[in-house]
C-alpha positions in Angstrom: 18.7 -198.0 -129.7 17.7 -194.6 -127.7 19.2 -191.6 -129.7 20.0 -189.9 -126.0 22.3 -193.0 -125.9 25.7 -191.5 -127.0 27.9 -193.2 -129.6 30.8 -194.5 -127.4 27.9 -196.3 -125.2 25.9 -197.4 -127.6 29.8 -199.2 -129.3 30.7 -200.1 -125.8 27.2 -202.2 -125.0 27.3 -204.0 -128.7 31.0 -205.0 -127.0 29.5 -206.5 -124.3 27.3 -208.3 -126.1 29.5 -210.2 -128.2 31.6 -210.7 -125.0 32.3 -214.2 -123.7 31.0 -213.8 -120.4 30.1 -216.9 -118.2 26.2 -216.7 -118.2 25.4 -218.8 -114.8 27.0 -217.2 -111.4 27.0 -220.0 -108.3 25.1 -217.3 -106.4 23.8 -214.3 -108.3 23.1 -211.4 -106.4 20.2 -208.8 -106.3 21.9 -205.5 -107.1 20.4 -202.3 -107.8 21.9 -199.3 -110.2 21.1 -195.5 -110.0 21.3 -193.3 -112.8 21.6 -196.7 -115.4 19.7 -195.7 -118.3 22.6 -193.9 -121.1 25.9 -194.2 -119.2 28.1 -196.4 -116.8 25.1 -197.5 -115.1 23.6 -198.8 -118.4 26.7 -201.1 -119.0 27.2 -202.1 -115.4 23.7 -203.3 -115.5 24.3 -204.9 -119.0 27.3 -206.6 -118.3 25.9 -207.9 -114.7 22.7 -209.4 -116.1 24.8 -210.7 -119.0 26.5 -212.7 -116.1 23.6 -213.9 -114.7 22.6 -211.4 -111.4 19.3 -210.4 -111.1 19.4 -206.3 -111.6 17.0 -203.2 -110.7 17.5 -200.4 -112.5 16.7 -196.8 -112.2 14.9 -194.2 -114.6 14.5 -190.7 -113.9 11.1 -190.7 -115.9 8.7 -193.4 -117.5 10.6 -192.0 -121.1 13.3 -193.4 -119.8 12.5 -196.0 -117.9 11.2 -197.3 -121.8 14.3 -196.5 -123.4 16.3 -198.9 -120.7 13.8 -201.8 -121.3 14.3 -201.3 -125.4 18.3 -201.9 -124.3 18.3 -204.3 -121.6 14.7 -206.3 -121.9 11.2 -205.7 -121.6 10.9 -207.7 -118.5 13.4 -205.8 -116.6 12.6 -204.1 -113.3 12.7 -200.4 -113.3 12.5 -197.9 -110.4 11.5 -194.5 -111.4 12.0 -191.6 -109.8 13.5 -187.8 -110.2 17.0 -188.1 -107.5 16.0 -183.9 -107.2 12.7 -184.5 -105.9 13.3 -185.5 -102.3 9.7 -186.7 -102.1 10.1 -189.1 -105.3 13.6 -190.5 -103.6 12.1 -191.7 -100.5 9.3 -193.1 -102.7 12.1 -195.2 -104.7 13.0 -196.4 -101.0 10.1 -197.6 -100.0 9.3 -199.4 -103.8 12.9 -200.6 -103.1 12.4 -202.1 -99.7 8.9 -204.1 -100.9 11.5 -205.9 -103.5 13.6 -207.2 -100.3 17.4 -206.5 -99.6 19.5 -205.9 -102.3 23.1 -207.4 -102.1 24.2 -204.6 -103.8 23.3 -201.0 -104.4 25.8 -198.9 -106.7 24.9 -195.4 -106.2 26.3 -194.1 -109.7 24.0 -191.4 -110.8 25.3 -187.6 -110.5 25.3 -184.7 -113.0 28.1 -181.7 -112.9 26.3 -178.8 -113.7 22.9 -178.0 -112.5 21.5 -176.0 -109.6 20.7 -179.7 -108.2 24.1 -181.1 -107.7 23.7 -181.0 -104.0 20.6 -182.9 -104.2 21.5 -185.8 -106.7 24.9 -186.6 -105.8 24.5 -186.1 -102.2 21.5 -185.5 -101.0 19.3 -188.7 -103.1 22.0 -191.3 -101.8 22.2 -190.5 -98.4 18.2 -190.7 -98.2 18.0 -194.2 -100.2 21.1 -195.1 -97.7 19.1 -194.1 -94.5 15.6 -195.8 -96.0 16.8 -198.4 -97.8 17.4 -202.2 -96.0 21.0 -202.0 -95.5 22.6 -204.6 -98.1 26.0 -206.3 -98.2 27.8 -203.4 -100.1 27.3 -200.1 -101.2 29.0 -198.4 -103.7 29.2 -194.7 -104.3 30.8 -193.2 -107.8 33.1 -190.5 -106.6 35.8 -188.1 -108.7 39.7 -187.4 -108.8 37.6 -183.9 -108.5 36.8 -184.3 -105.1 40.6 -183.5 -104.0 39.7 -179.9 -105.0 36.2 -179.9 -103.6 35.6 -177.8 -99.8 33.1 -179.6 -97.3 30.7 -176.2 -97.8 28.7 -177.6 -94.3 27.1 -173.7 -94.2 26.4 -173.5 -97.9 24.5 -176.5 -97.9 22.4 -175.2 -94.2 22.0 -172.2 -96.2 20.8 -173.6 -99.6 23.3 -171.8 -101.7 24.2 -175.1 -103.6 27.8 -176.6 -103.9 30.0 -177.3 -106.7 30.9 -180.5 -108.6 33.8 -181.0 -106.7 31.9 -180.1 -103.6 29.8 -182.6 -103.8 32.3 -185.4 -104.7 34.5 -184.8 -101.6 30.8 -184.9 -99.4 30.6 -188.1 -101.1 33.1 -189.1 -100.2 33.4 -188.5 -97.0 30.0 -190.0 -96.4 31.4 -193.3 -98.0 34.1 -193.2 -95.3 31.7 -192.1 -92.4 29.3 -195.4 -93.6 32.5 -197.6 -93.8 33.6 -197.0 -90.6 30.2 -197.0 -88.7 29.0 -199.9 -90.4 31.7 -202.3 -90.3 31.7 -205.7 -90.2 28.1 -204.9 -91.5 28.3 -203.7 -94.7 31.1 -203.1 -97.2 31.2 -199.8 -98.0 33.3 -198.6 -101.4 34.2 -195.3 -104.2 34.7 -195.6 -107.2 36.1 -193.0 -109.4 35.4 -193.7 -113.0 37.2 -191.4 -114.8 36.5 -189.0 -117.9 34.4 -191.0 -120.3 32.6 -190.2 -123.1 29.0 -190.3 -121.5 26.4 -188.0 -121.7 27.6 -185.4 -118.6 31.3 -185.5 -120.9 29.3 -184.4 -124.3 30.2 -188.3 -125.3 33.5 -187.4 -125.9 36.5 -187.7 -123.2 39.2 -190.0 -123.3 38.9 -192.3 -120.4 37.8 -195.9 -121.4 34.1 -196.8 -120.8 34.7 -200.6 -120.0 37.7 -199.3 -117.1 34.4 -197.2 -115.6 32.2 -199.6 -114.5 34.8 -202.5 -114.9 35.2 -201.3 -110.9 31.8 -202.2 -110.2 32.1 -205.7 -111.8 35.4 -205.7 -109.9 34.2 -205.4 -106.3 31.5 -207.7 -106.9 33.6 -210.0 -107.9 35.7 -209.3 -104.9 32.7 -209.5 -102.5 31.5 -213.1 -104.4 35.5 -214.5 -104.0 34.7 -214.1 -100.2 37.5 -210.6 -100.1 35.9 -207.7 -98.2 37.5 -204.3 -99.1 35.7 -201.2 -97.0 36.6 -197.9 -97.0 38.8 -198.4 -100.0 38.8 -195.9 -103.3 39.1 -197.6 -106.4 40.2 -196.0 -109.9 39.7 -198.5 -112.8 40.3 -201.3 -110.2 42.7 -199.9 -108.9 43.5 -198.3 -105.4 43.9 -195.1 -105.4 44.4 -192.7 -102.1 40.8 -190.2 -101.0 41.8 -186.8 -99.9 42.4 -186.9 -96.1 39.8 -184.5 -95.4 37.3 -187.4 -96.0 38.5 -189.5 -93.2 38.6 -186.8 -90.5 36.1 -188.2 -87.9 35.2 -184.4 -86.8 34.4 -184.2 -90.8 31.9 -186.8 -90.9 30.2 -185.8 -87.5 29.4 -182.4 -88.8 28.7 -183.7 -92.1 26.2 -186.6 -90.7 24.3 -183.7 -88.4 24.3 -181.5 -91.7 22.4 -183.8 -93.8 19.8 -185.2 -91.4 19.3 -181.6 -90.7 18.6 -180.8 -94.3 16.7 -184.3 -95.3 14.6 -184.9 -92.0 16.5 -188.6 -92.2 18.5 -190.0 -89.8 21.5 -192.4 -90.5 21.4 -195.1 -88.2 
């Protein structure tokens, strides 16, 4: 298994495996995973193919994009592309959009310290949003942290970068702009995974792994029982309450004019 794979992941997939997980879904989806090569990504795409959905993967590199195949299979399908290189992003949308619509894109990549916050956890997903075909849900990994996060609208005009909780709360509130312009269309859904013991943790915080992307299985499973939950903010299945600031509607104007600004995309 890949050594950049930490211990806790590397326990928590060999759990999966000897899982006893019904292998044939009625109606498997197409679903798609960013950031899914060492961390919740890797065992939401585990566990999902392990049910029987046909999953796309992401890989930052071709490295990694090897390192996933040793995990998951040779034969799986990998995007690549660096989410801080706008030009590679809208690249992975149009390789994306030759594969057809996804029923599901989970949008879980993000790191918390870099000078390219803004552009992975913001930034990438609003572009693959805007380019990609519009599927039947998306799902965006948010953070308890973006109740202390400020909607830095100048900062990001400016270039002078956000913080971790920064770019959680624009996350969020993007998820609640999408949810409300796009419904009845698409489903639109956060997830907060909590503290786990991935590679952006040093592979050792206390939050379980299997809880993490337990809420992606969760509102698949949801969306495949015929239930259709939008807008909503999940911690380990669970509902949990977003800060209001997301929801303001003056919020997510100015935050919508911000980004096409920045990107040169518009959101439909």
């Amino acid at each position: 298994m890949a050594e950049n794979i930490p211990k806790a992941v590397q326990q928590a997939l060999l759990e999966i495996e000897q899982m006893d997980i019904k292998e044939e879904v009625a109606d498997p989806y197409k679903i798609f995973i960013t950031g899914s090569t060492t961390g919740v990504g890797l065992l939401a795409a585990k566990y999902l193919l392990k049910q029987g959905h046909h999953v796309v993967v992401h890989a930052r590199n071709v490295g990694r994009a090897e390192d996933v195949r040793a995990v998951l299979g040779g034969e799986l399908p990998v995007v690549i592309g660096d989410l801080a290189q706008t030009a590679e992003v809208k690249e992975m949308a149009r390789a994306l959009n030759q594969m057809g619509t996804f029923d599901v894109v989970i949008h879980n990549a993000g790191i918390g310290s870099s000078k390219d916050i803004l552009l992975v956890n913001v930034l990438a997903p609003y572009i693959l949003t805007c380019l990609m075909h519009k599927p039947q849900q998306l799902i965006y990994t948010s953070s308890d942290m973006h109740s202390g996060g400020s909607l830095r609208f100048n900062s990001i005009l400016d270039g002078k970068g956000v913080s971790y909780s920064d770019s959680k709360l624009l996350l969020q509130t993007l998820a609640s702009l999408l949810a409300r312009r796009w419904q009845g269309k698409v489903l639109v859904n956060t997830v907060d995974p909590g503290w786990v013991p991935t590679r952006m943790s040093g592979g050792s915080a206390p939050d379980d792994l299997h809880q993490a992307y337990g809420s992606y299985i969760y509102l698949i499973e949801q969306m495949q029982q015929g239930a259709q939950p939008t807008g909503s903010y999940y911690y380990h299945s669970k509902l949990v309450k977003a800060t209001p600031a997301s929801a303001d509607k003056l919020n997510q104007a100015r935050l919508a004019e911000v980004l096409e600004e920045v990107t040169g995309v518009t959101l439909n």
